[in-house]
Structure formats: C-alpha cells, structure tokens
C-alpha positions in Angstrom: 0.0 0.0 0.0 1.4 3.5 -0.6 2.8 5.5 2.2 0.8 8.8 0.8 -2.8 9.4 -0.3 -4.0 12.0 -2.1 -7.7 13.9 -1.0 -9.1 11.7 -4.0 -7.6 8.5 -3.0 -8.7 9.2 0.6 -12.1 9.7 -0.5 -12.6 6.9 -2.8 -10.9 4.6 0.1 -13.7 5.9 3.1 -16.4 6.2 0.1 -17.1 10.2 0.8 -16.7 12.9 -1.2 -13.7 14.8 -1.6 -15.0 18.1 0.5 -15.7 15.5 3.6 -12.0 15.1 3.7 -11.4 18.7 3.2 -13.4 19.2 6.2 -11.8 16.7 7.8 -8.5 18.2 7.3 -9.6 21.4 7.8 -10.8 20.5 11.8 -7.7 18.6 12.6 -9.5 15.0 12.7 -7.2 13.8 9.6 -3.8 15.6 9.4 -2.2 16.0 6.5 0.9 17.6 4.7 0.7 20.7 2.2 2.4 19.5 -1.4 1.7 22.7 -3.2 -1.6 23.5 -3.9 -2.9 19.9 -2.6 -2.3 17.6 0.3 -1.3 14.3 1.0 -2.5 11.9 4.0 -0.3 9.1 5.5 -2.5 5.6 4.9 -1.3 5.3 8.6 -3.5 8.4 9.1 -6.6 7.5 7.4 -6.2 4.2 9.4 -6.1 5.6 12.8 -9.0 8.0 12.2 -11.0 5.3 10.9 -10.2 2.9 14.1 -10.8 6.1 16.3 -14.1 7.1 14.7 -16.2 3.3 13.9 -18.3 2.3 16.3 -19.4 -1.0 16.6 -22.7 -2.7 14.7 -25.2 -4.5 17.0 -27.2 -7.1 15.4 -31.0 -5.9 15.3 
C-alpha cells in the first residue's frame, strides 16, 4: 500500500466525497501535509481516524 494518499484517493478509500475530507483536514481530525496547492494523507493516518471514529454494529 502506498505511504501517501491524495484527498481523492482518501475519499474513494472511506467512500465520501472529496470536500468531507477537506473538512476533515480542515478540523484537525485527519492531518495532512501541504504538497503545493494539494495535500497528501499518510494511509497510517486515514487508518487511525478510521479505528478512532467506527463504532461498533449490534445485530438488530
């Protein structure tokens, strides 16, 4: 797996759009690196907010 993501690969990866990881940049809860006029997210990154932010599924 690559050690950088960019805001598209993020968002096909979590299925959102790309302005929901803009926001999530923008509020600190996925940090990531300024590369000129874009950014790039560590997969370590996207992995840690997604193991901070699931919640589990009860059967119902």
């Amino acid at each position: 797996m690559k050690t950088l993501m960019t805001v598209s690969e993020v968002a096909t990866h979590l299925r959102v759009s790309k302005m929901t990881v803009y926001r999530l940049i923008k509020v600190g809860q996925l940090p990531a690196v300024r590369v000129g006029r874009g950014y790039r997210i560590k997969t370590q990154a996207v992995d840690r907010y997604l193991s901070k932010e699931s919640t589990p599924v009860r059967g119902g």
